[in-house]
C-alpha positions in Angstrom: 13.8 -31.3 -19.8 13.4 -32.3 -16.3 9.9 -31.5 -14.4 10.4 -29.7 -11.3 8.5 -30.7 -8.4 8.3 -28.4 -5.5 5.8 -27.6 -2.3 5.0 -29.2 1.0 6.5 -32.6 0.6 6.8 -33.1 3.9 6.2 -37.2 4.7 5.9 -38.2 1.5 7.8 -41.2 0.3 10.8 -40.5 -2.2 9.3 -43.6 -4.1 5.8 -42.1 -4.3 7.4 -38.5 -5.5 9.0 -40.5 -7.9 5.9 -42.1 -9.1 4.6 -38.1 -9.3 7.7 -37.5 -11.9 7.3 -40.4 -14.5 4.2 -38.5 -15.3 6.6 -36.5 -17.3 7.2 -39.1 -19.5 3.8 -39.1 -20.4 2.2 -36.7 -23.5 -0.8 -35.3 -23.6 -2.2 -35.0 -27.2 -3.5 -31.7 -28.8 -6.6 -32.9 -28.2 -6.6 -33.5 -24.6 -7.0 -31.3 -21.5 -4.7 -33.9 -19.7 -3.6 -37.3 -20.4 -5.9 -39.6 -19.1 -3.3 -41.3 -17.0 -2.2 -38.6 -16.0 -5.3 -37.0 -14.2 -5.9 -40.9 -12.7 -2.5 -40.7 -10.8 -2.7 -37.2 -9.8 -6.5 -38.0 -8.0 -5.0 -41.1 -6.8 -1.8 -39.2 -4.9 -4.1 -36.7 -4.1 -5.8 -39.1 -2.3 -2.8 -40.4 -0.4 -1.1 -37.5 0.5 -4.6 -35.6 1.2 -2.7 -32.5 -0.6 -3.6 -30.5 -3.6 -1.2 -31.3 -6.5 -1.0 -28.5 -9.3 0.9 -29.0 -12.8 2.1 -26.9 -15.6 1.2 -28.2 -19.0 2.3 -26.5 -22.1 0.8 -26.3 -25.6 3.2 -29.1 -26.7 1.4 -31.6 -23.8 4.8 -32.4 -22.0 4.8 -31.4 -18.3 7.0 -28.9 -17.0 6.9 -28.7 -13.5 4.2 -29.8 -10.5 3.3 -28.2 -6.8 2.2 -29.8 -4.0 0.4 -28.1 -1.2 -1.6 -28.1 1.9 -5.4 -26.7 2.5 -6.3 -26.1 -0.7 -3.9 -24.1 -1.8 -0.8 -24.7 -3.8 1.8 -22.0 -5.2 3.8 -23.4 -8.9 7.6 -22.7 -9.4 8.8 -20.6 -11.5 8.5 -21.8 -14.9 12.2 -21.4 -17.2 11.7 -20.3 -20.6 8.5 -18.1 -18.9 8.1 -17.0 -22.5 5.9 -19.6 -23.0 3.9 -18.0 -20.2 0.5 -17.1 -23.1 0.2 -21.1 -24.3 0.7 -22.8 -20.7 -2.4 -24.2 -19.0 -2.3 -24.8 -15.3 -4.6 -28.4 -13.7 -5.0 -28.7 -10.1 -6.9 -30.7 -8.0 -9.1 -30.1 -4.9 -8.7 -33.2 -2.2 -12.6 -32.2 -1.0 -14.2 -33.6 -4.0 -14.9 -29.6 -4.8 -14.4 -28.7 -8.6 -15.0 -24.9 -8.5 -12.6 -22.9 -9.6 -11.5 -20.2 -6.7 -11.4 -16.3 -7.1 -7.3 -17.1 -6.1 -7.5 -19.5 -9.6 -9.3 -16.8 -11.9 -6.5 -13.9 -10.3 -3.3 -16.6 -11.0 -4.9 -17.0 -14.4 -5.4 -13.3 -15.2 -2.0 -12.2 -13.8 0.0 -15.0 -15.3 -1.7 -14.8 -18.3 -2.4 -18.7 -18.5 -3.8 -20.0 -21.6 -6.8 -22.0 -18.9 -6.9 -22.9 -15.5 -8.9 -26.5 -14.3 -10.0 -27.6 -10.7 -10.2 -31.0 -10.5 -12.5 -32.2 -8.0 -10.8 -35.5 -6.2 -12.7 -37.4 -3.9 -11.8 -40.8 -2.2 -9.9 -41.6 -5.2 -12.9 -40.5 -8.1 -12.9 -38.1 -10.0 -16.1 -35.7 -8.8 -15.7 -33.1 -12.1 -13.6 -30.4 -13.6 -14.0 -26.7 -14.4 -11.9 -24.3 -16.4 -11.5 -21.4 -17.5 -9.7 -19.5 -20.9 -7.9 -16.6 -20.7 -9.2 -14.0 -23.5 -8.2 -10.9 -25.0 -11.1 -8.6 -24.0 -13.7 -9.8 -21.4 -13.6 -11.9 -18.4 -12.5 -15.3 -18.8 -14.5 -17.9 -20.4 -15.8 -20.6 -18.6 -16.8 -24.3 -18.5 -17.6 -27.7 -16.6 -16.6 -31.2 -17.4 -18.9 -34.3 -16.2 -16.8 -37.2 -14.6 -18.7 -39.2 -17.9 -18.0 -36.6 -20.5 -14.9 -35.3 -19.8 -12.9 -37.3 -22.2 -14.8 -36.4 -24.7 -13.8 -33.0 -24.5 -11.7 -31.6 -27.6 -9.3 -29.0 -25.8 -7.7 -27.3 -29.5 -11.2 -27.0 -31.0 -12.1 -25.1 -27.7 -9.0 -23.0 -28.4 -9.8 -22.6 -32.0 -13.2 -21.4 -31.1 -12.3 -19.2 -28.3 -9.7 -17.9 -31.5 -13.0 -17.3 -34.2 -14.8 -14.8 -31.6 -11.9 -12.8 -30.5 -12.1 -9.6 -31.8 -9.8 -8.4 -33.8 -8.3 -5.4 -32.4 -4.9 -4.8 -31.4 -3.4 -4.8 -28.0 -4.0 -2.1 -25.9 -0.6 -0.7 -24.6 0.0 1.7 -21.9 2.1 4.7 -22.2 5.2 4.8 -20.1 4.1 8.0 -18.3 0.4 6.9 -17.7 -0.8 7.8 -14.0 -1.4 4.4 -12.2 -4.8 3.4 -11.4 -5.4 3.0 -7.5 -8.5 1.0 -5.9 -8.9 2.2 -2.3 -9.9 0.0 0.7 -10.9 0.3 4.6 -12.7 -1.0 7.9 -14.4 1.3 9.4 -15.7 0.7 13.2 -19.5 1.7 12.6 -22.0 1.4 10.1 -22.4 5.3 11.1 -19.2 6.2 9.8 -18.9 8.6 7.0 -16.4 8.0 4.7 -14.2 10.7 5.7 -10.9 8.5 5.8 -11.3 7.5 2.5 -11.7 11.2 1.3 -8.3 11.5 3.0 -6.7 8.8 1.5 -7.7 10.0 -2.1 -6.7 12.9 -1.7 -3.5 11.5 -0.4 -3.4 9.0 -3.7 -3.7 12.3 -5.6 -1.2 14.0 -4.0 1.1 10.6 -5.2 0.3 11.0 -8.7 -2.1 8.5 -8.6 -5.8 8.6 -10.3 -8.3 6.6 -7.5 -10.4 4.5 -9.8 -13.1 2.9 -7.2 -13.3 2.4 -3.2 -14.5 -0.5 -0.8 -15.0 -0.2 3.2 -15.8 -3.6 5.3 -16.8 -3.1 9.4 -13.9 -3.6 11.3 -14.9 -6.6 13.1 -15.6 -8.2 9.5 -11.6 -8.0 8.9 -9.4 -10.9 9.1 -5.9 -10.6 10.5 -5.0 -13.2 7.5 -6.2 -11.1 4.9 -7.7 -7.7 5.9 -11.1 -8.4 4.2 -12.9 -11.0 5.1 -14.0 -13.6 2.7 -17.2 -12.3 0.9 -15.7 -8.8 0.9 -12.4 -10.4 -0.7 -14.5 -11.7 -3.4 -16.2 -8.7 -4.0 -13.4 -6.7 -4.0 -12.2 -9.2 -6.5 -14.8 -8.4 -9.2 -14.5 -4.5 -8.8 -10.7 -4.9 -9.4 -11.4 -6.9 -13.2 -14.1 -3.9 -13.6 -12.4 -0.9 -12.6 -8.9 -2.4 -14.5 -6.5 -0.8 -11.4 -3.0 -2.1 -11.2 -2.3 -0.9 -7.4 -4.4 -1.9 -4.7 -4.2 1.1 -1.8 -5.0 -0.2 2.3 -6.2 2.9 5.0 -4.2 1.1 7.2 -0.5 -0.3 7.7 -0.8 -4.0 6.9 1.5 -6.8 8.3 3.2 -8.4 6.2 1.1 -11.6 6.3 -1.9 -9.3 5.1 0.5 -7.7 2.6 1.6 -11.2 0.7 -2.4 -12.5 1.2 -4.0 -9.3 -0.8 -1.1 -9.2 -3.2 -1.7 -13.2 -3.7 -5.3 -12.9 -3.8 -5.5 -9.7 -6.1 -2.2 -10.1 -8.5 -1.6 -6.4 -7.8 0.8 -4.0 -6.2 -0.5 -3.6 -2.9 0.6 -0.5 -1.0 -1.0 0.4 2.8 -1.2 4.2 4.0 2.7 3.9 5.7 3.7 3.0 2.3 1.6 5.6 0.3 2.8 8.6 2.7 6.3 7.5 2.4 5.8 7.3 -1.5 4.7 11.4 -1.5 7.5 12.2 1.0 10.5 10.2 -1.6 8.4 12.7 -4.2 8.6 16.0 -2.0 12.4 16.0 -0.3 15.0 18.4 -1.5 17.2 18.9 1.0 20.2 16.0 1.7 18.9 15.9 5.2 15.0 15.0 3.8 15.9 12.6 1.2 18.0 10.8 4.2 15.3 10.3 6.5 13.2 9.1 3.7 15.5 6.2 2.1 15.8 5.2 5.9 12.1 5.3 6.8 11.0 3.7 3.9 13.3 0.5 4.6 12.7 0.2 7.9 9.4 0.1 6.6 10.1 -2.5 3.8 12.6 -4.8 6.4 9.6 -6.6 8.1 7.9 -7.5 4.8 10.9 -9.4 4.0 11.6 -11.0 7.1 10.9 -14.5 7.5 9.1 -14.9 4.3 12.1 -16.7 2.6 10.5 -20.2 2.6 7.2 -19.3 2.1 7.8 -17.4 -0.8 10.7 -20.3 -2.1 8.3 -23.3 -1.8 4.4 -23.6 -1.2 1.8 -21.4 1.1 0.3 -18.5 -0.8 -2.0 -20.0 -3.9 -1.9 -20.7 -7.0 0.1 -18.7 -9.5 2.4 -16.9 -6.1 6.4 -16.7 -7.4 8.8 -15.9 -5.1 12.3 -14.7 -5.5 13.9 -17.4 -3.4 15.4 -17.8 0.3 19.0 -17.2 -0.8 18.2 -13.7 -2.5 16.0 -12.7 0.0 18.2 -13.5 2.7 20.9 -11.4 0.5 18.6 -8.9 0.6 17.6 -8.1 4.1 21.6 -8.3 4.8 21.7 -4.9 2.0 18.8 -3.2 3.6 20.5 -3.9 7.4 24.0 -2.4 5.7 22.0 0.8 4.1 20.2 1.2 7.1 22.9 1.4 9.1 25.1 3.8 6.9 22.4 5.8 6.1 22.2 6.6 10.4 25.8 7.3 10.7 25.0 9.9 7.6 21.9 11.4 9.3 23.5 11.4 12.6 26.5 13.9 10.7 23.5 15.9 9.2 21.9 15.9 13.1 24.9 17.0 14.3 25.5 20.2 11.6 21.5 21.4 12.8 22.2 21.4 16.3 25.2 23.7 15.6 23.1 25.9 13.3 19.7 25.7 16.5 22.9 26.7 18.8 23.6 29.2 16.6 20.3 30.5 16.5 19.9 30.2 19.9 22.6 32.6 20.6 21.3 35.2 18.6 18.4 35.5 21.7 15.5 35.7 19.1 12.5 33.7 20.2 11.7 30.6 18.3 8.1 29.7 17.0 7.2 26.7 15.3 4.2 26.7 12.8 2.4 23.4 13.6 -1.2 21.8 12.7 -2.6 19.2 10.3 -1.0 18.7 6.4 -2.3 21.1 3.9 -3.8 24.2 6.4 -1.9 26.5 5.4 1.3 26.8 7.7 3.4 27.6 4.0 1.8 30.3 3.9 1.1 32.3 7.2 4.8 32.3 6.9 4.7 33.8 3.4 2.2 36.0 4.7 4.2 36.7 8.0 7.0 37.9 5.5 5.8 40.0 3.2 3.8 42.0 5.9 6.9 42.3 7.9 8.3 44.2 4.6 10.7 41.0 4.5 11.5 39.5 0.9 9.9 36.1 1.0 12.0 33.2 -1.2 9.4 31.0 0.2 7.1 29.0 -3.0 3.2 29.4 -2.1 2.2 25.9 -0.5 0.3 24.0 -3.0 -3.2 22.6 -2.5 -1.7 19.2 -1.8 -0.7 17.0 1.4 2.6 17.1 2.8 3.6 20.4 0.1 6.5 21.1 3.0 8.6 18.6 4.0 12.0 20.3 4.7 12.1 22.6 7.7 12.5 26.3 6.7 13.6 28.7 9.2 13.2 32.5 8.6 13.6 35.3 10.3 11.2 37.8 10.8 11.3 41.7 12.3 7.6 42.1 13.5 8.1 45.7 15.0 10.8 47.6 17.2 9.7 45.2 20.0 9.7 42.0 17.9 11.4 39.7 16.0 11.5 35.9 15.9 12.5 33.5 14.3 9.7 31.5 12.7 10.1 27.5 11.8 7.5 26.2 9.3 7.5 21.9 9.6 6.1 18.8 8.2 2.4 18.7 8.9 0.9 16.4 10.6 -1.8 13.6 9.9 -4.2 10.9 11.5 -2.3 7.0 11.7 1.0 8.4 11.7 3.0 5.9 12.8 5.9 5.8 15.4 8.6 4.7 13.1 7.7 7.7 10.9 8.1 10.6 13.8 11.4 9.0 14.6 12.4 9.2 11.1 11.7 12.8 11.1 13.0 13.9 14.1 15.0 15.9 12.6 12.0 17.9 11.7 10.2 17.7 15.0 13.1 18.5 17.0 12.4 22.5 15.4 8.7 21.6 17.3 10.9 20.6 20.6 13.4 23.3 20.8 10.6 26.5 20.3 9.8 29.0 22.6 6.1 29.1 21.4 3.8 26.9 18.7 1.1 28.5 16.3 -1.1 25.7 15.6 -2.8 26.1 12.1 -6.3 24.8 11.8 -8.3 24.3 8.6 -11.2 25.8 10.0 -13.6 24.8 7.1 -12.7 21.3 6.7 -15.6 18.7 8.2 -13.1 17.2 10.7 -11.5 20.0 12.0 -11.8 18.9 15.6 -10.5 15.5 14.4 -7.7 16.9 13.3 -6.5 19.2 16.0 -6.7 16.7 18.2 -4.6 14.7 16.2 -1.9 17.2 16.1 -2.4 17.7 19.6 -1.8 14.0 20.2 1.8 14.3 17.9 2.6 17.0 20.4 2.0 15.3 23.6 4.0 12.3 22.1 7.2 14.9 21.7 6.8 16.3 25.1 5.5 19.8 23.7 1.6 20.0 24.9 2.7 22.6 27.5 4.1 24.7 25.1 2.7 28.4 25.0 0.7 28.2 21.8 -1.9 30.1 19.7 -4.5 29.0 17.8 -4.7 29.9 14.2 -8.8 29.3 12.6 -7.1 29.6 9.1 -10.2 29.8 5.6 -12.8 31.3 8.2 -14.1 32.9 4.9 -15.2 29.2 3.7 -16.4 28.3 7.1 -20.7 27.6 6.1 -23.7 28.1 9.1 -24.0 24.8 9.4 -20.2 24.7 10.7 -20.4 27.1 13.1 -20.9 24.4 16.1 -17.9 23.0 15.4 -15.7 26.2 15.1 -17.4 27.4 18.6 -16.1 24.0 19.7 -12.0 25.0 18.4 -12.7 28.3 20.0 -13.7 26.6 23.3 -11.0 23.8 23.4 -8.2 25.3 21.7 -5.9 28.1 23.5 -6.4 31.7 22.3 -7.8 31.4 18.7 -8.0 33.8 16.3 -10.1 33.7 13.3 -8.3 34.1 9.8 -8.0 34.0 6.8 -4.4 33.9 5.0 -5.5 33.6 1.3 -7.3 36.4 1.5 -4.2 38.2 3.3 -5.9 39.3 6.6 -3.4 41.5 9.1 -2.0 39.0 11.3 -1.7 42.0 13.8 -3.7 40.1 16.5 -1.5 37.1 16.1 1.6 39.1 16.6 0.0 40.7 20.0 -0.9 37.5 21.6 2.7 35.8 20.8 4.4 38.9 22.2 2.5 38.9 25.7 2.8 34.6 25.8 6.5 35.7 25.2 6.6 38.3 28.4 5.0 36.1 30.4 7.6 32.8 29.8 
């Protein structure tokens, strides 16, 4: 078998990379961590090239493949055969005489599932010491140092075999197919005043994904890094509540680019998903309609396109730590040139679907009835004023009661509804809205929000009792002005006024103040929506 050696071998010799490959030829005995030969010419290249050179050994002692790699860090190959993955050990070195192992060195080891992991401290040639760690069944990884004197002396199979006589003996835990992933949320906020209010959103959007939120971390803003989202300290914190709270997904309050992307799922060994990714996730989960599932497929790959482009050498060769694999240049390349293809068939689909709607709104159009678009933040209760609307207009409502979760409508529905002898409209319920929604999202519903564009009127529905009420109108007020629709006659609708508590009421005398004719409500508890009706009818006269 031939060792593979791959990594930043820019201006190195081919005679001194050869010298790096007859190391293959070399065993390592049962008994041994790493030939001693071995580890003398590693320090000494390490030395020369001023790189970090990393190795695969396996339980056998031949060498299977080495990395070479800039600034401390260093990403292996792929191993072949990576069923031997449970009895390979991984040595490294460090060119700054540093022997600690890195919280990048305990996550490779964990999510590779490494027999050990060493750091090798290198330093003008001498070796300065070595620490390692064991992988184990149950428990964080067992750790130990090596003096340059003593570490020879070291017996690496009776370390195994006593590692082997404590482990308990239970059997492996496995995870049923349809277990709910566990999510560890994480944020900036801007002030130390902050409440915690977008994480409360967040979880509840993680909830709303089918996702159970096992723990949460914020860091101030101007902490962050634009590397890595976290800075340092946080990242190593966040490090050690990811081993104790045992999540497998890793959920950003933001949208991360795609350098922060590969750096947290590097650093962490987890899926990693930011808030663009998590909302597109619920709305693949909530469209029924041909139409919704359309704009979904194409916002989520316009979504995923940038996280693929231009990472086709980093993730082929080194640049993201120990332990990264990439799929390759070639298949990434092939790739992005899929994505482009769906991308653009699934617009010339859309653009048919586009088409069909604007017949129907000319349709609809034609038939003179007034057109009013329910509006306001996700979850307030737009499903069902409509539901409401309906049955007091003595119509049969085919409409489902909106659920207690975000995004519960993601389809437009169009009904329409006889208020009196002197009324009837037609009434449009649409996708709410919510705080950080980005561009490329409203364009890929615009479909949707063109119901918003073409209305006569807008009822903006308000979650009256929720602690950032204001926040939230304005954010929906700020979606509007981005379609052109803030001068649109509109009424305000203080929907669960029978939750609203005292210490509220400053806040819901604010809506009253800033918000265009407001009328307090309550639609669960089926209040006449009369004086709704009255006000739409005389904004109607007056247009």
């Amino acid at each position: 078998m031939t060792m593979d050696i791959s990594g930043d071998l820019s201006g190195i010799r081919a005679s001194q990379l050869q010298e790096l490959k007859a190391l293959e030829d070399i065993k390592t005995e049962p008994s041994q961590l790493i030939n001693p030969g071995i580890l003398r010419e590693l320090i000494q290249l390490t030395r020369l090239w001023n790189r970090e050179i990393a190795v695969y050994l396996s339980r056998s002692g031949r060498l299977l493949a080495a990395a070479v790699g800039r600034h401390a860090q260093v990403t292996l190959p792929q191993i072949k055969r990576r069923s031997q993955g449970k009895h390979l050990r991984c040595i490294h070195t460090h060119p700054s005489g540093n022997f600690q192992l890195s919280s990048l060195d305990y996550s490779a080891l964990t999510s590779l599932e490494l027999e050990s992991m060493a750091a090798v401290g290198a330093l003008e040639g001498k070796l300065t010491g070595i620490q390692m760690a064991f992988l184990r069944e149950e428990g964080p990884p067992y750790t130990l140092e090596l003096s340059p004197q003593d570490w020879h002396h070291f017996d690496y199979q009776d370390c195994l075999g006593s590692l082997s006589s404590f482990r308990p003996a239970k059997s492996k835990k496995v995870t049923p197919k349809n277990a709910r992933e566990r999510a560890f949320l994480i944020a900036l906020q801007d002030s130390e005043l902050d409440t915690y209010e977008d994480l409360l959103e967040l979880r509840e959007l993680a909830r709303t994904a089918g996702v159970d939120v096992v723990g949460e971390l914020v860091q101030l803003r101007r902490y962050g890094q634009s590397r890595s989202y976290f800075g340092r300290g946080k990242l190593e914190e966040l490090l050690h509540r990811l081993q104790e709270s045992e999540a497998n997904v890793l959920i950003c309050d933001d949208e991360l680019s795609p350098t922060q992307m590969r750096t947290l799922e590097m650093e962490t060994g987890l899926k990693v998903l930011d808030r663009t990714g998590l909302i597109l996730d619920i709305f693949a989960q909530r469209a029924r309609s041909r139409e919704g599932k359309l704009q979904v497929e194409l916002a989520q790959l316009k979504h995923l396109l940038p996280y693929l482009t231009g990472q086709g050498q980093a993730l082929s060769r080194l640049g993201g730590g120990v332990g990264t694999r990439g799929p390759g240049e070639t298949k990434l390349e092939l790739d992005r040139r899929r994505m482009r293809d769906r991308i653009n068939h699934l617009e010339k689909e859309l653009k048919q679907v586009l088409q069909h709607r604007d017949v129907q709104r000319r349709q609809r159009t034609r038939s003179g009835l007034p057109i009013i678009a329910l509006v306001g933040y996700t979850n307030t209760g737009k499903t069902t004023f409509m539901k409401l609307a309906m049955e007091q207009a003595g119509s049969r409502s085919d409409i489902p009661m909106g659920e207690n979760k975000l995004f519960a409508t993601l389809d437009p529905i169009v009904r329409g509804i006889k208020i009196d002898s002197s009324l009837e409209v037609l009434l449009s319920d649409t996708v709410g809205f919510i705080r950080k929604l980005p561009t490329q999202l409203l364009r890929a519903f615009i479909a949707t929000l063109e119901e918003v564009q073409q209305a006569d009127a807008l009822i903006h529905v308000i979650d009256a009792s929720h602690r950032q009420a204001l926040e939230h109108a304005e954010t929906v007020r700020d979606v509007l002005d981005q379609l052109g629709c803030l001068d649109k006659p509109a009424i305000t609708l203080l929907n669960k006024i029978d939750k609203i508590k005292p210490e509220d009421e400053p806040e819901l005398e604010d809506l009253e103040k800033y918000f265009p004719y407001p009328v307090k409500i309550s639609l669960t508890r089926g209040d006449s929506l009369k004086p709704v009706w009255e006000i739409l009818s005389s904004l109607l006269k007056h247009e």
